[in-house]
C-alpha positions, 0 to 999 in steps of 0.5 A: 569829913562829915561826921553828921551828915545824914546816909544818902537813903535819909538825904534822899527822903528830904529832898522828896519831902520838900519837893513835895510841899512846894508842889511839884508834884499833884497826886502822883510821884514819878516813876521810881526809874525816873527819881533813881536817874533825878536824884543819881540814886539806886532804886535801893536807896530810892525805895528805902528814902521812899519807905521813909516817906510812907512812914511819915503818911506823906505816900501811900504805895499803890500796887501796879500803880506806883505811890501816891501823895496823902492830901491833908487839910493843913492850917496856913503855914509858913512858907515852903521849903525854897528851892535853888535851880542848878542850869546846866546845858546837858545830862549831870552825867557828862559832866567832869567827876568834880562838878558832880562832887561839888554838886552832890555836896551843894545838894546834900547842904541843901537838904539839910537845910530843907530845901532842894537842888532842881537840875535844869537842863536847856541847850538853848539857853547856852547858845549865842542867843539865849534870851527866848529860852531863859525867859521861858526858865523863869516866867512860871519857876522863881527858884531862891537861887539861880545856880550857872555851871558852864555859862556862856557871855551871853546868859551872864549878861542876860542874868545881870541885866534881869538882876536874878538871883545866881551865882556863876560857878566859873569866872565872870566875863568883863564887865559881868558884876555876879557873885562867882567861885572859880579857881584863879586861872591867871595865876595858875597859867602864870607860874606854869611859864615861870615852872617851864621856863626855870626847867629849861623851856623856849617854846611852849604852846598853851591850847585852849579851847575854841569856844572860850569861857571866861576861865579860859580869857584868863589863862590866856592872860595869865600865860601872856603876861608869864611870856612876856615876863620871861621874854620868849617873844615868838617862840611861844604859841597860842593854839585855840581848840575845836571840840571834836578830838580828830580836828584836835589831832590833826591840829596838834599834828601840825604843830608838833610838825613845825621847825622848831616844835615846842617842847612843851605844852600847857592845856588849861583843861583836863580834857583837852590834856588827855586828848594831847597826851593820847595825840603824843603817844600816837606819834610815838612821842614820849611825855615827857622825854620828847614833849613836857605836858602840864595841866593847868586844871588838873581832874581827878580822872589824870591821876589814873595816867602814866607819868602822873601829869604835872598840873594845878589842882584844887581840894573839891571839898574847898570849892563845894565849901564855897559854892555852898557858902555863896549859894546860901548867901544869895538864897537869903539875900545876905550878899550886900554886893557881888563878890567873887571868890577865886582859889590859888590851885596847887602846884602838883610836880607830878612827872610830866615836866622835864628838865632841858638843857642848851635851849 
C-alpha cells in the first residue's frame, strides 16, 4: 500500500513541472493528446495536472493555441530536477502488464523525488549492431540514469565498455558487469524439473525463445542442470521458438507428433505458454489430462486462464521496490560496484500439472 503517494492528476503536474525546468521544452507544451498518450493518462487527469500547473504561474492557457510556458527571470539556482531515460525497443503498450506496473511505480518514485522517467523508444539500438544508434542516444541527452528493458548482448556490452550510468532490468549476459534486477530463472527452471519429475514426468520439453535473452540462458542452464540430476538423459527436449505464433505452432505440431511425445511442457514466458496452451487446445489435447503445462514466469494476464497454469511467480511490488531502489542508487552515484539483484519466484500449484503413473 501506498498511503502517501500523491493522486495520479498531482504526480502527473510534477512530472511536467520538472520536465519543464530541465528545458524540454521553449515555449510551447505539446499537444494535450500528445502528453495523455507520453505520461498514459486520460485528457482528464492530464487537464486537471495542467490546471495545476496554470495555478503555479508556470503556463498560460491560450485559446485555439494550446498552453504556453510563463518565462521568469529567475537567479541562479541550483541544479535542475534530473531525469533517468527508460530504453526500450517499442510502444509502452506492447509491453507485459508487469513491466507497465513496475514502470508506472518507478515513474510515481521519481516524481516524487522531482525528477522524471523519459520513454526512449529506438529499435535500432536493440539490433545485433546497436552502436551508431546509441551514440546518437547520448551524444546531446545525459540522463542520471540509463534504465534497459529488454536489452540484447550487444547494447549491454556497449554500455559497459562507455561505462554510463544504467541498470539492465533482466539478467546480464556473461561477462557483463551491470547493476541488474531479474527473477532467478535458474532456480525457478530447476525446481520446475524436480515438481515434474516427483509428479511422475520422463519426458519434458522446455520451449524458449529463438532469439534468446540472458534470462532466457539461464532457464536453459537451469533446466539442464534439473535433468541431469534427475537422469532423464534424452528423454528431454529442448525446443527454441521463432516469434510468429503459426511457426510456433506448427513447431509444436511436430513435436507433440513424436513417438513418445512429452508429457509435459515447461515455457520460460507467459507468452509463449499461452501460444502452447492455445496450440493444445486446437489439437483437442487437454491440460493437463493429456499434456502438463508449467510457466516458469508466470504474468498476471494467466490467471484469466482455465485450469489456472501451474507456474512461478513474483510480487510486482517487490520488483518495482528493486528496480527503484537501484535506479535511485545508480542516479546519485552511491553504487560502489555493480550488484545484481535476483529474486527466487513463487512456486504457484495452479492446475496445470498432473500426476502420472508407470512412466
Amino acid at each position: 500500500m501506498h498511503p502517501h503517494r500523491p493522486k495520479l492528476a498531482d504526480q502527473v503536474a510534477a512530472e511536467l513541472q520538472a520536465a519543464i525546468a530541465t528545458g524540454r521544452w521553449t515555449e510551447w507544451l505539446p499537444q494535450e493528446r500528445q502528453l495523455a498518450v507520453e505520461f498514459r493518462v486520460s485528457r482528464t487527469t492530464l487537464r486537471e495536472a495542467l490546471s495545476r500547473l496554470i495555478e503555479r504561474g508556470l503556463i498560460q492557457s491560450r485559446a485555439g493555441e494550446g498552453h504556453r510556458l510563463v518565462r521568469k527571470k529567475r537567479p541562479p539556482a541550483a541544479a535542475a530536477p534530473r531525469h533517468v531515460n527508460l530504453l526500450m525497443p517499442e510502444d509502452m503498450r506492447a509491453l507485459r502488464p508487469g513491466a507497465a506496473r513496475w514502470i508506472d511505480e518507478l515513474r510515481g518514485k521519481l516524481a516524487e523525488r522531482g525528477e522524471t522517467l523519459r520513454l526512449v523508444e529506438s529499435r535500432a539500438a536493440f539490433s545485433g549492431r546497436p552502436a551508431n544508434a546509441l551514440r546518437r542516444l547520448v551524444q546531446h541527452d545525459t540522463p542520471a540514469c540509463w534504465v534497459l528493458q529488454l536489452s540484447t548482448q550487444p547494447m549491454q556490452e556497449w554500455f559497459a565498455s562507455h561505462k554510463l550510468p544504467c541498470v539492465v532490468v533482466g539478467t546480464c549476459f556473461k561477462g557483463m558487469n551491470l547493476p541488474f534486477v531479474d527473477r532467478d530463472h535458474h532456480a525457478a527452471c530447476r525446481h520446475a524439473v524436480g515438481r515434474l519429475v516427483a509428479a511422475g514426468h520422463r519426458r519434458i520439453a522446455l520451449l524458449v525463445p529463438a532469439a534468446q535473452k540472458a534470462g532466457d540462458v539461464e532457464s536453459e542452464t537451469g533446466f539442464r542442470a534439473g535433468t541431469e540430476a534427475a537422469g532423464l538423459g534424452d528423454a528431454v527436449v529442448v525446443l527454441r521458438l521463432p516469434g510468429d505464433t503459426a511457426t510456433i505452432d506448427r513447431t509444436l505440431g511436430r513435436l507433440l507428433s513424436a513417438d513418445p511425445a512429452p508429457t509435459a511442457l515447461l515455457t520460460t514466458q507467459p507468452e509463449i505458454y499461452l501460444t502452447a496452451f492455445s496450440s493444445l487446445a486446437h489439437r483437442r489435447l487437454r491440460v493437463p489430462d493429456d499434456v502438463s503445462l508449467v510457466c516458469c514466469a508466470h504474468d498476471r494476464v494467466l490467471d484469466h486462464l482455465v485450469p489456472q497454469p501451474t507456474g512461478y511467480r513474483i510480487a510486482w511490488q517487490t520488483f518495482a521496490a528493486r528496480v527503484v531502489r537501484l535506479v535511485v542508487e545508480v542516479s546519485e552515484r552511491r553504487l560502489t560496484a555493480p550488484i545484481g539483484h535476483l529474486i527466487l519466484p513463487e512456486f504457484v500449484p495452479g492446475a496445470s500439472l498432473r500426476t502420472i503413473r508407470g512412466s
